[in-house]
N, C-alpha and C positions, 0 to 999 in steps of 0.2 A: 589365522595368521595371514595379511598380505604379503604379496611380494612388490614388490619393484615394477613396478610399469613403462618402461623406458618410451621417451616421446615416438611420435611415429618418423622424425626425424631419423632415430638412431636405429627404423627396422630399413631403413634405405640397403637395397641391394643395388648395384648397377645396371643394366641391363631387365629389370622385373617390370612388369606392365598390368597393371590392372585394371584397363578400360582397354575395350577396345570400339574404336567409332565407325558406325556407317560409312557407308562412302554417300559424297558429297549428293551424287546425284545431280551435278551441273559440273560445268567443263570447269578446269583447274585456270587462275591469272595468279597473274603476278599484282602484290600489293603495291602500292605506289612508296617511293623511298623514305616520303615523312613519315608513313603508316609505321615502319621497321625500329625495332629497337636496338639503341647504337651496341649493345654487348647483350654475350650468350645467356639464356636464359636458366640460372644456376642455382642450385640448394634446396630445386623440389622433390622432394623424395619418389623414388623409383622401390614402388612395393605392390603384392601382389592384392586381387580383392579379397581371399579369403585372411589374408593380414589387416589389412583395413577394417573389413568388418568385425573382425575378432577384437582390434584394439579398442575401437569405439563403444564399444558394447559392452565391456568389460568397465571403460571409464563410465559410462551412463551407470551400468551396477552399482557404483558407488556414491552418485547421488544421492541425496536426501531428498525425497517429494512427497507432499502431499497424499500420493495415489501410494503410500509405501508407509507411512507411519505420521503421527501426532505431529503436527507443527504450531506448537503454543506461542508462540512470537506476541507479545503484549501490543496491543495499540497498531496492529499490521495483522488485520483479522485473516488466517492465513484457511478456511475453510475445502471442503471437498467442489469440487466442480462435479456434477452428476454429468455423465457420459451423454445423456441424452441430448443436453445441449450441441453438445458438437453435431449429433445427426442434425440438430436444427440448423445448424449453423454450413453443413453441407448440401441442402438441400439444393439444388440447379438453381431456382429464380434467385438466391440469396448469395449462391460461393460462386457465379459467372458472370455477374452485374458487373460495368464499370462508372464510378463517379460522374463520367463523361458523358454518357449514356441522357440524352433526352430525356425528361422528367416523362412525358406517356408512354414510355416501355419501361419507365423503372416503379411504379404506383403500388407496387404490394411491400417492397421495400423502402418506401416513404411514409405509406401507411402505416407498418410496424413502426418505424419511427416517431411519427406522429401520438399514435399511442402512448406508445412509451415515454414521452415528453409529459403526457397530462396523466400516465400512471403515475410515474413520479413527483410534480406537483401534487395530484391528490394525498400520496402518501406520506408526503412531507409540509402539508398548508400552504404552498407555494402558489404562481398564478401563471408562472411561463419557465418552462426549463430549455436550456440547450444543451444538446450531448456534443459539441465538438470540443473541447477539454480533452486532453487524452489521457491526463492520470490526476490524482487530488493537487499535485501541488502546481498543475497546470490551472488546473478550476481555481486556488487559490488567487494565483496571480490574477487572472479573469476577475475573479470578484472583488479585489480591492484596485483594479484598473477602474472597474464599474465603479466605485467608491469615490475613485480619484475624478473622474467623469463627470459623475452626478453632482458634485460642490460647485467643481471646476462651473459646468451649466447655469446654477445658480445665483453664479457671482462670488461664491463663498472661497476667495482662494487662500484664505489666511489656514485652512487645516492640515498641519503637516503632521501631526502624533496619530499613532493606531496604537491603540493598548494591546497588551497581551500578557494574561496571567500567566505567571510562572508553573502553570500546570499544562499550558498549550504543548501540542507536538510542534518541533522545532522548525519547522517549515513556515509556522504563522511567523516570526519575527524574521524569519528569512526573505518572504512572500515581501513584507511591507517596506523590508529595506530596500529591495531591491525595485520597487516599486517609486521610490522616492520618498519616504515619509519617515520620519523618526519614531523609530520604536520606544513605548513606553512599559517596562512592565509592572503587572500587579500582583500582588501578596498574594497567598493562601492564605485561609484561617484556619483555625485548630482543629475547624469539621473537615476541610479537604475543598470549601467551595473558596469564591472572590472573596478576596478580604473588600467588604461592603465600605469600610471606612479609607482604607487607603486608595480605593476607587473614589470615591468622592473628591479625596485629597488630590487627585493628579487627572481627573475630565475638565475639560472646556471647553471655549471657543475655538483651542486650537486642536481639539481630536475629531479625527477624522472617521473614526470607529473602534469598534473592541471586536479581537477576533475572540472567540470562544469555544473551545473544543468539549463535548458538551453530549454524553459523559467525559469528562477527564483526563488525562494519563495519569491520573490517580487511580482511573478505573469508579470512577464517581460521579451518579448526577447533581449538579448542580443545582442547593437545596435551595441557592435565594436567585435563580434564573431572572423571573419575570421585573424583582428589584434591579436588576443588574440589568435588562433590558432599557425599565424606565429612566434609572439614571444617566444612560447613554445615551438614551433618546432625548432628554428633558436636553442635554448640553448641546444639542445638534447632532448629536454622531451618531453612525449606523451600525446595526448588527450584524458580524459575520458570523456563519456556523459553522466550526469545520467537523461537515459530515461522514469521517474518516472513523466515528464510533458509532455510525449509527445503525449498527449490527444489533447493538444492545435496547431501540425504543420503534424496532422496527412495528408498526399497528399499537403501539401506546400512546405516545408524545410527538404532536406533526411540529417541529420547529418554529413553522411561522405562527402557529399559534402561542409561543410563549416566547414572544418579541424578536426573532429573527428575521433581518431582510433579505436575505444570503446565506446560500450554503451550495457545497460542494457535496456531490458525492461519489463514492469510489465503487464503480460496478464490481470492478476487479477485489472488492472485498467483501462486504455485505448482499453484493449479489451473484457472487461465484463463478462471475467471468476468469479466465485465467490469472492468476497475479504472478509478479516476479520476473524478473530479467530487464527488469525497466521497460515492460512493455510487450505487447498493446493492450492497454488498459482504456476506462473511461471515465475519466473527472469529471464526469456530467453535473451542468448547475442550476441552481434554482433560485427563483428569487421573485418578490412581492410588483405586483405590477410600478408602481412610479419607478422600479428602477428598470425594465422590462425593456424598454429603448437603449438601451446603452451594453444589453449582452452581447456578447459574440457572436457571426453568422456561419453557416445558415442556420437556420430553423426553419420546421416544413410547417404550414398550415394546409386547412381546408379551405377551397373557397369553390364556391359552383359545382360541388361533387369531383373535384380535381385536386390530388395534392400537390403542392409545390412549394419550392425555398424563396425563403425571402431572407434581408439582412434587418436587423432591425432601425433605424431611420438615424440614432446617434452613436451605433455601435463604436465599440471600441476596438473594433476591426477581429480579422481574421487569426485564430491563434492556432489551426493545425492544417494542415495539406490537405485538400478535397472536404468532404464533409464530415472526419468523424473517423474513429475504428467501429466500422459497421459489423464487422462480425462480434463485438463483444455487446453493440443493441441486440444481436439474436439472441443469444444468450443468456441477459438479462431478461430480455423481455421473456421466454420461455419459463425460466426460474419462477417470475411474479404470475405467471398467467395459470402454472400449473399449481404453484400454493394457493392462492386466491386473497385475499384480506386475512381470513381465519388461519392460514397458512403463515403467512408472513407475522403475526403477530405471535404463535406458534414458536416460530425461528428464536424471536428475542426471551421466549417467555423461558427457553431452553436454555439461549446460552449463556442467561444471568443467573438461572438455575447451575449449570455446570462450574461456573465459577466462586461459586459461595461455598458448591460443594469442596472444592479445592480448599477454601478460605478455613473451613470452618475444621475439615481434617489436619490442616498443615501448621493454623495459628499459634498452635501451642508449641511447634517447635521451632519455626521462622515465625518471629514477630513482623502482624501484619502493619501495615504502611498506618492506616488511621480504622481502627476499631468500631464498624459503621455495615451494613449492608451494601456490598457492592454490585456492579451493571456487568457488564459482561465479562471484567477482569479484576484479576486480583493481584495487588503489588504488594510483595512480602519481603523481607528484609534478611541478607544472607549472613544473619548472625547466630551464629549456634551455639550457645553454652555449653561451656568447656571446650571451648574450639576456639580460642581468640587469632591461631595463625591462619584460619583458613576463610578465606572470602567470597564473595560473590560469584568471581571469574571461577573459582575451584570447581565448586559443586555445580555448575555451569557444562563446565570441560568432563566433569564425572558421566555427567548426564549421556553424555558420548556412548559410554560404555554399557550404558544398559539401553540401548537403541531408540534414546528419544532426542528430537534437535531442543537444544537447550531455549528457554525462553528471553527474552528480551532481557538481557542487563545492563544494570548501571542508569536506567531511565524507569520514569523521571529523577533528573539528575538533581529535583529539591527534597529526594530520599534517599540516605544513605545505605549502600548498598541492596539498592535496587534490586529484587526480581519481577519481571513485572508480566504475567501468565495469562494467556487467552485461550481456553481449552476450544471454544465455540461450541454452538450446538451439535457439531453434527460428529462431536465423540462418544462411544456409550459410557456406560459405567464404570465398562470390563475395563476399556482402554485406562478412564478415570483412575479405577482404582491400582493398574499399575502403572501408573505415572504416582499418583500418591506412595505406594508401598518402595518407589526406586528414591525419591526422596528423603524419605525418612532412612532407608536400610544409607543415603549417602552422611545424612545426616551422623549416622550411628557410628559410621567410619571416618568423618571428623574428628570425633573425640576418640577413638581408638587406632586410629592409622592414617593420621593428618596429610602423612607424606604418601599416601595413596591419592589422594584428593590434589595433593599439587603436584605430581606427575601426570595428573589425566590429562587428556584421555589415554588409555591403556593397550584400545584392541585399533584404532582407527588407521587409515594407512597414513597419515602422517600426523607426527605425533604435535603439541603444544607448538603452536608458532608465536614471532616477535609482533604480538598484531599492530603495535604504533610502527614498525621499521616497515611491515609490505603495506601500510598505509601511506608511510610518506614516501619509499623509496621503491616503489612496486618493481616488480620484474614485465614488464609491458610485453618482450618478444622472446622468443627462444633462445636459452642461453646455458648451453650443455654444461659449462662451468659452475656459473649461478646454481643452477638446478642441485649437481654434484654437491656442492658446500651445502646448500641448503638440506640435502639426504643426508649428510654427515655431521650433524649437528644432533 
């Protein structure tokens, strides 16, 4: 049972001190009177450090991470980070460098860089990567600037449409709008891929590309790819990938070999740099040389046995502060260098394995999205016979109470009542199979105790919230009142 956590606001005593500071070590001045602020400095809590550290620590307990239990989040591959990384990533010549720093005292961290530029490429058919992207949907914007660029060059400026199937993650129509271009979208068909006809029916001279998420948020490779390449190529237009699944064909299927010019991809997912919190991640991108001028700088080359950055000659300029989050290239690059190809191929052959095994135990009681072998996730549908009052959000919220974070609902929003599960590889069986068996036992307590399922969660310290009212009306600052009403509900 929780208790009540009162903010660290309301442990304020008057008089309590929990720092105490050096002395200065240089003589005492007066600030000059602009430096002064015109009133008392009020409302910061006066508490002690054994209060401080007790509060914080108690709220960190009740996070949900990674390093604590199962994060099956669909289409947001939420994996372990192996600890190692981080000793990489603290080593001296890598966590004391600064950006600023003269390219010939910085050469063994331009080299990893470097590396890791044309690991990537390799593993993806690519011919020039850049890592300064900082998360997938920065690399997107990047790759359909590049897009907008590349016509623009050519003279071609009549393309304003980017297709996007209605199986994309929602950031591709976001990516292009905001980019300038009209978004167009495309069908599914009854297997889960591009509806091949209504693509035909809506390319031309005025699309400027098809983004293509690829396997799916169906959790689906995409059976008529290279068709769907060709016909976006045959009308002028180019292929985006978005590499935000490509957890699931890591050492099977290199992108550029099956008609992509571009692709993003998310360290911070498939390669178990840290994810979450909005950051620091890495949208690192790839792409086929004729677009290869027009990426983002820097990129490090060799030249004369010396590394250094260069921009590339029609970039489309600069898209993050300095060069990059370099600590998540250590850590990437650790990850590929310790699996090796067999390794990495390994990763995906696991965690399309994990997801079927989901698929194949659960189908028959949540009907699955489309009846087909899937890639590394599996969308199932939160409908339980003899259960018609209970929904997706329920057995979601259920999940709470047997200590798993629930997976991704209500996406993709072109299936109704969406679940949509990424166990990833690196869960075993055991974990597997009790996530299976909490499932089903929630499953059993739909049709026997409905109104269990819609009061969940049960044990958690706050219980079901209004999630459309703190979406559009958040509580942004401290607000003992607010807080109060919202505990009393």
């Amino acid at each position: 049972m929780h208790t009540y956590e009162p903010p660290i606001f309301e442990l304020s005593s008057p008089g309590k001190i929990g720092a105490a500071l050096p002395d200065a070590g240089v003589p005492e001045t007066e600030l000059p009177a602009h430096l002064l602020r015109d009133d008392d400095l009020a409302g910061l809590p006066e508490i002690s450090e054994t209060e401080v550290v007790r509060h914080f620590t108690r709220i960190s307990q009740r996070n949900f991470c990674i390093d604590t239990g199962m994060y099956p989040l669909g289409s947001c591959t939420m994996k372990y980070n192996p600890k190692i990384h981080e000793d990489a990533a603290r080593l001296p010549g890598f966590a004391f460098i600064h950006p600023l720093q003269a390219e010939e005292t910085v050469q063994g961290a331009l080299q990893l860089t470097y590396e890791l530029q044309n690991i990537l490429a390799e593993i993806s058919g690519f011919d020039q990567v850049c890592l300064q992207p900082a998360a997938g949907a920065q690399g997107e914007f990047a790759g359909i600037l590049v897009f907008r660029a590349y016509h623009l060059d050519r003279g071609d400026d009549q393309r304003d449409e980017v297709l996007c199937p209605n199986s994309a993650h929602g950031t591709n129509p976001a990516t292009a709008a905001m980019v300038g271009f009209k978004v167009v979208e495309i069908a599914t068909d009854s297997r889960g891929n591009v509806d091949l006809a209504d693509l035909r029916a809506k390319v031309g001279p005025r699309t400027a590309g098809l983004m293509l998420t690829n396997p799916n948020t169906l959790g689906l490779f995409d059976e008529n790819v290279h068709e769907v390449a060709k016909i976006v190529h045959e009308a002028g237009g180019l292929m985006y990938g978005d590499g935000a699944n490509f957890n699931a064909i890591l050492g099977i299927v290199k992108p550029g070999d099956v008609g992509f010019d571009f692709m993003h991809y998310n360290l911070h997912k498939t390669f178990t740099t840290p994810h979450g919190g909005g950051g620091p991640g890495c949208g690192a991108v790839g792409c086929k040389e004729f677009l290869a001028d027009y990426l983002p700088g820097p990129i490090v080359a060799l030249k004369e046995g010396q590394y250094t950055r260069h921009t590339p000659v029609k970039s489309i300029g600069r898209l993050k502060a300095f060069k990059g989050n370099f600590g998540m290239f250590v850590r990437a690059y650790t990850y590929i260098r310790m699996l090796g190809a067999a390794g990495l191929r390994s990763v995906s052959e696991h965690a399309v394995l994990n997801a079927n095994y989901l698929r194949v135990n659960l189908d028959k009681i949540y009907p699955v999205a489309y009846d087909r072998t899937c890639m590394h996730e599996v969308v199932l549908q939160g409908k339980i016979k003899g259960a018609p009052s209970v929904h997706t959000l329920d057995i979601a919220k259920r999940l709470i109470d047997f200590g798993f974070h629930p997976p991704t609902v209500y996406f993709p929003i072109s299936v109704a009542e969406s679940i949509m599960i990424e166990p990833t590889e690196t869960e075993s069986k055991r974990n597997m199979d009790a996530f299976i068996d909490a499932m089903k036992q929630i499953a059993h307590e739909a049709v026997e105790n409905p109104e269990l399922l819609h009061a969940a969660p049960t044990t958690a310290p706050v219980r079901r919230l209004d999630e459309a009212t703190a979406a559009r009306r958040p509580i942004l600052k401290y607000d003992q009142a607010a807080i109060a009403a919202l505990l009393s509900k």
